[in-house]
N, C-alpha and C positions, 0 to 999 in steps of 0.2 A: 207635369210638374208646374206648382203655379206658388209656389214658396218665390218670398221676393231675398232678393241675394247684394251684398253691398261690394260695391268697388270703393275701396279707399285708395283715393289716388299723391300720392308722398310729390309737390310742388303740384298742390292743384290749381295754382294761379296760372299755372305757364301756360305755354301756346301749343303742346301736345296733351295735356286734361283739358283744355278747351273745346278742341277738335275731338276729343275722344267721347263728351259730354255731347258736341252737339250732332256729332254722327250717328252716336247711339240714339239718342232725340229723333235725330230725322227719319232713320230706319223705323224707327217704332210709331211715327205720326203717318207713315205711308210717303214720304217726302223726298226721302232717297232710298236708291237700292244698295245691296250688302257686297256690290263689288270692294275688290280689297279684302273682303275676309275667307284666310282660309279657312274657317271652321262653318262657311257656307258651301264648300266643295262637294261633288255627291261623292266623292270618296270618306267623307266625315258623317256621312248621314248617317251611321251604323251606331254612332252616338250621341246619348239621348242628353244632349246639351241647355242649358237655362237658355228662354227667351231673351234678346236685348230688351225686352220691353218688363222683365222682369229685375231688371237693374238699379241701385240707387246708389246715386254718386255722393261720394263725401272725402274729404280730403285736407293734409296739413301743409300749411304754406307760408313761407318765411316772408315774404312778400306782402306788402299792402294792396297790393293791385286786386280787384276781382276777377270772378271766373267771367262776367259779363262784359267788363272793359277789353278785356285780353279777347272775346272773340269778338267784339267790335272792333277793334284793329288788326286784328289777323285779316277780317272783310275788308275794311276802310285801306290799310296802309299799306299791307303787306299783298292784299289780292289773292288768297289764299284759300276764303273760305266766301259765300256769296251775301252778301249783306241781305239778302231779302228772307234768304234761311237761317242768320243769324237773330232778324227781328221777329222772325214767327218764332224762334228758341225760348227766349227773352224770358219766360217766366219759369222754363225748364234752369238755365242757369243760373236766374237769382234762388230756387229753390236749393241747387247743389250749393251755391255761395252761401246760404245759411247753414249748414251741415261742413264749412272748413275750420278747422281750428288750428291755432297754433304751429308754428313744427319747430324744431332746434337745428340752431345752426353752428353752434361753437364748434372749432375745428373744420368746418366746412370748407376753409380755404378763403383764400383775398378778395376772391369774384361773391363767394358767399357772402361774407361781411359788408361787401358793398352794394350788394343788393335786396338784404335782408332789413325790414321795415319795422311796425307795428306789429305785424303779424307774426313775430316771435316773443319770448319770452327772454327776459334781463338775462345777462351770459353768467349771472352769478346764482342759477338754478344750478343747482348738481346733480350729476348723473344719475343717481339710482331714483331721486325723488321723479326727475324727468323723463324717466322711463315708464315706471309707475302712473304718470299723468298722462303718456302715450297711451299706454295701455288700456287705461280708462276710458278715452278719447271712443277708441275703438269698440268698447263693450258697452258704452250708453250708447254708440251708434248703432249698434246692433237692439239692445234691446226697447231703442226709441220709436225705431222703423220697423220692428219686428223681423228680423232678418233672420235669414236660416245656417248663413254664414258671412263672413266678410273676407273675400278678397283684398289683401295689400299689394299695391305694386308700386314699385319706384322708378316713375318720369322725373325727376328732378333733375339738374344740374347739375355738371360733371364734379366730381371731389376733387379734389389733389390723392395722388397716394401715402398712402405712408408705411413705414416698416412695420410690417409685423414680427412678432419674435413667440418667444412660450409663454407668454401671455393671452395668447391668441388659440393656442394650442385647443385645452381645455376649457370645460363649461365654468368648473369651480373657478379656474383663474381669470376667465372674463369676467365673471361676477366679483372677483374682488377688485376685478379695476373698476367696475360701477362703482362701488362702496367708497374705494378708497379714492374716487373721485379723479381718475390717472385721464382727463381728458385728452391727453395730447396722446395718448393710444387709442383713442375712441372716436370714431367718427359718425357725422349724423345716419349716415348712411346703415352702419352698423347698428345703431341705436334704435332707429327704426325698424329695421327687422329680428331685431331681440325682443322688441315689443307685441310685434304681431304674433311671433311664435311662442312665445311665454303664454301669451293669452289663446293660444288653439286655432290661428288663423294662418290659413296658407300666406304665402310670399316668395313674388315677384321682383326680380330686381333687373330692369329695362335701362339699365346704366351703364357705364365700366366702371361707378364708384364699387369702392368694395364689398358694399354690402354683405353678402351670406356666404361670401368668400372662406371670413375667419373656417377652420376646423370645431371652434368654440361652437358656433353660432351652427352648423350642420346638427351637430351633436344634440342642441337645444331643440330645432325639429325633429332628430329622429325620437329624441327622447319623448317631445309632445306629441308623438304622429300625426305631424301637419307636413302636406307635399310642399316642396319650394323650389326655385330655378333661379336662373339667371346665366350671363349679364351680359349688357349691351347689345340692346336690340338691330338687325342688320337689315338695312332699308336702303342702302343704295351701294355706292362703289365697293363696300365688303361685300356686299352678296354678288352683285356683277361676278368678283373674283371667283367667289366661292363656285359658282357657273363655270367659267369659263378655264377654270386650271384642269378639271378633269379633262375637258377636250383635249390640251394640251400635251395631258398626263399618256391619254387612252389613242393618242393619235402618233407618240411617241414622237413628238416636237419638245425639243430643249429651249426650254425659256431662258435666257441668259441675263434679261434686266425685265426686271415690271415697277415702273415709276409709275406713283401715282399722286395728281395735286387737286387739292377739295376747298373749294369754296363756299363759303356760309356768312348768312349774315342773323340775325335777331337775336335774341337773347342766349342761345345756345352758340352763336360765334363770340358774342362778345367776352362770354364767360371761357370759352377757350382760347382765345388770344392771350390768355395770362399763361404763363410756359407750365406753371405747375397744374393746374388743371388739363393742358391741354395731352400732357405727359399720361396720365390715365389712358385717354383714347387714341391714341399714339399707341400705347402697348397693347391694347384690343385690338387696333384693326393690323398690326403687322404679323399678327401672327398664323395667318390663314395656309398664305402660300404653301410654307414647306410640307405641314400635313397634305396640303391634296394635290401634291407636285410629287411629293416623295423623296423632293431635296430642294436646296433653301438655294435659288438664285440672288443675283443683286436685287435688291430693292429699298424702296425707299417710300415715303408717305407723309405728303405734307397738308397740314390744314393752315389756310389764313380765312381772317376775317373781313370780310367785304360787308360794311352795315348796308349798301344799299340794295344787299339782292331781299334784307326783312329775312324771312322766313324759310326762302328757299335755297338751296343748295347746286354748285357745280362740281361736279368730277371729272378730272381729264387723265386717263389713263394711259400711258404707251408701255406698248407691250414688247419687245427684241427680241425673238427665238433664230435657231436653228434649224433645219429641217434637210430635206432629203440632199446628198451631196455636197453637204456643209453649208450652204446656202443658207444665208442671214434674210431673215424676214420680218414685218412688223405688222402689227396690230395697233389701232387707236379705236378707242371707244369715248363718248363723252356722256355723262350719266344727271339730267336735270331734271331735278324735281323738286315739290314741293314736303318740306321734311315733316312736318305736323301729318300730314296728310297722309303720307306714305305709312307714316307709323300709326296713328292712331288705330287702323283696324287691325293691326299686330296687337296691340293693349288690350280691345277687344277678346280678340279669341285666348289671349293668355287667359284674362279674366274669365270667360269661359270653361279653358281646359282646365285649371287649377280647379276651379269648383267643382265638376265631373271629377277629379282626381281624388275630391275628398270625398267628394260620396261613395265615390265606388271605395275609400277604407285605405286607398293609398299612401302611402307614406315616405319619406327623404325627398334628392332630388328628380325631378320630372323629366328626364334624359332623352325620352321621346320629342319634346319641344325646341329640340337642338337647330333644328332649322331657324328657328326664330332668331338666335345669337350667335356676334362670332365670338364669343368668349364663353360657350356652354360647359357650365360645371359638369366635368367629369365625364366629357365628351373627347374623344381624341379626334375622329371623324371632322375633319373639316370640308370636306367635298361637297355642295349642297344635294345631291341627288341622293347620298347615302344618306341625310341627315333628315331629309323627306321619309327614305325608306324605312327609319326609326318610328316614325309618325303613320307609317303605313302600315307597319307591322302590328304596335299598338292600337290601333282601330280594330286590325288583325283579331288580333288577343281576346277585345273586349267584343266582337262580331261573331267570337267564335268561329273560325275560320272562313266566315262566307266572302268575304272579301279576296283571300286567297283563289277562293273557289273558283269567283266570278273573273277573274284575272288570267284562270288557266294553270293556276299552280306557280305561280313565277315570283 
């Protein structure tokens, strides 16, 4: 396969399309290797996956910043990414910085509006024209680069939530809230991925904004037969969980409390310091426990923002169980790392699987890629070994059973 293929990245300014840009960059110059990615596992070789080096990056960003400043500071300030692999990037990112356009931010929420520059359009475009104009965005970048398809995914910054009601339901009825211009039901989030599926392009949403949530907006993919997934990608103290509840589960140890407090700083703390955005990923990550416990102990989950950790991330967990003779026992784990970084080679292989998903003729949500999120549409499995075994199985499928095979039958 030698067709080139686009990732459209939704906040490509920020500090995880930067890392995503320049990891793919480095892989493909010989400069780094593909650890981090599951879709380099020899369990995924059975799938005939696009080269990284067959990639081209392009992306809408509310933000003035570029893709090149942003990975100059991730190296410089934040210590995150190496300034000597950032200056050998340097012509790979001003090439992706010419291919960003625009995105919309109306409805975005407090953190949106305050961080939204030049690089959006007057908050007095309406809906259906600016969709229309996404839409376009996407099809001249396809047909400018020659691409075979385009990949959307969304890294942006967290939404605020908002009610949805029967408006949301339906394809017809989300469409007349484009029309009738009803933006305080419409989020960018949503808007973007009306756009991409209207137009035939798979979509990712690597957020807890709402994205492909609506029922409306499902219905828009199965009706285009384009694959889509989501939401919120899980890179550190959710997946830790997702780990370590089955032990608890399978070891028949009663957890009685699991506190857990997350540290962050750079543009993804700052933006969730505001309570209404932080409320989105607040309801993502609490929802793990009880599914892979099989009952809902106390718990609790707090994020603050610390600006001077930049870019990277703390988690302190303590865990309180039960165990043999009523004996009270504890667990602490503390979970550091760099968040760009963790994530980027997840963006990666979605970009990847989504594309394999559409060639192979696939269609709705991608339910196999459950591992990837703790808020996987239409997933109930929250255990991470189950949610692998989705992913296993699926190779399975498309290997024609030799994977099984080679396993033992298991």
């Amino acid at each position: 396969m030698t067709t080139k293929i686009g990732a459209w990245l939704i906040g490509a300014g920020g500090a995880l399309a930067s890392t995503v840009v320049v990891g793919a960059r480095a892989i493909t110059h010989g400069l780094a290797g593909p650890t981090g990615l599951v879709t380099e596992l020899p369990e995924l070789r059975a799938l005939s996956l696009l080269g990284l080096d067959q990639l081209v990056f392009g992306g809408w960003e509310i933000n003035s910043r570029g893709v090149l400043h942003q990975a100059r500071a991730l190296a410089s300030d934040h210590r995150a990414l190496s300034p000597g692999l950032v200056a050998a990037m340097e012509d790979d990112l001003l090439a992706v910085e010419r291919r960003v356009r625009p995105g919309f931010a109306d409805n975005g929420g407090p953190a949106a509006r305050a961080r939204a520059g030049r690089g959006t359009r007057s908050r007095r475009e309406l809906l259906e024209p600016a969709v229309a104009r996404l839409g376009d965005d996407l099809e001249r970048f396809r047909d400018h680069e020659r691409l075979g398809t385009v990949v959307v995914i969304n890294v942006a910054s967290t939404e605020p939530p908002i009610a949805m009601g029967a408006e949301h339901e339906r394809l017809g009825s989300f469409r007349r809230l484009l029309r009738e211009d009803r933006r305080d039901l419409v989020t960018p989030s949503m808007l973007y991925a009306y756009a991409a599926l209207e137009r035939g392009f798979p979509y990712v949403n690597f957020t807890p904004s709402l994205g492909i949530t609506p029922p409306a907006l499902q219905e828009l993919g199965h009706t285009r037969g384009v694959p889509f997934f989501g939401s919120d990608g899980k890179t550190g103290e959710t997946l830790m969980k997702t780990v370590l509840a089955p032990l608890f589960r399978y070891r028949n140890l009663e957890v009685l409390s699991w506190e857990g407090v997350n540290l962050l700083g750079g543009g993804d703390g700052e933006v969730l310091a505001n309570p209404r955005h932080k409320q989105s990923k607040l309801r993502s990550k609490s929802g793990v426990l009880a599914p892979s416990l099989g009952y809902a102990p106390h718990a609790s989950v707090s994020i603050e923002y610390v600006p001077s950790l930049g870019n990277w991330k703390t988690a302190w967990d303590f865990i309180h169980f039960r165990g043999f003779l009523d004996t009270r026992m504890s667990v602490q784990f503390i979970w550091q790392g760099c968040d760009s970084v963790l994530a980027a080679p997840l963006v990666l292989d979605l970009v990847r699987m989504a594309e394999f998903a559409q060639r192979a003729g696939e269609t709705g949500p991608m339910t196999h890629l459950a591992c990837f999120f703790k808020d996987p549409l239409g997933v109930r499995v929250s255990a991470f070994p189950d949610q692998v075994q989705l992913l296993m199985d699926y190779v399975d499928r498309h290997a024609g059973g030799a994977l099984a095979r080679a396993r033992g039958g298991r």
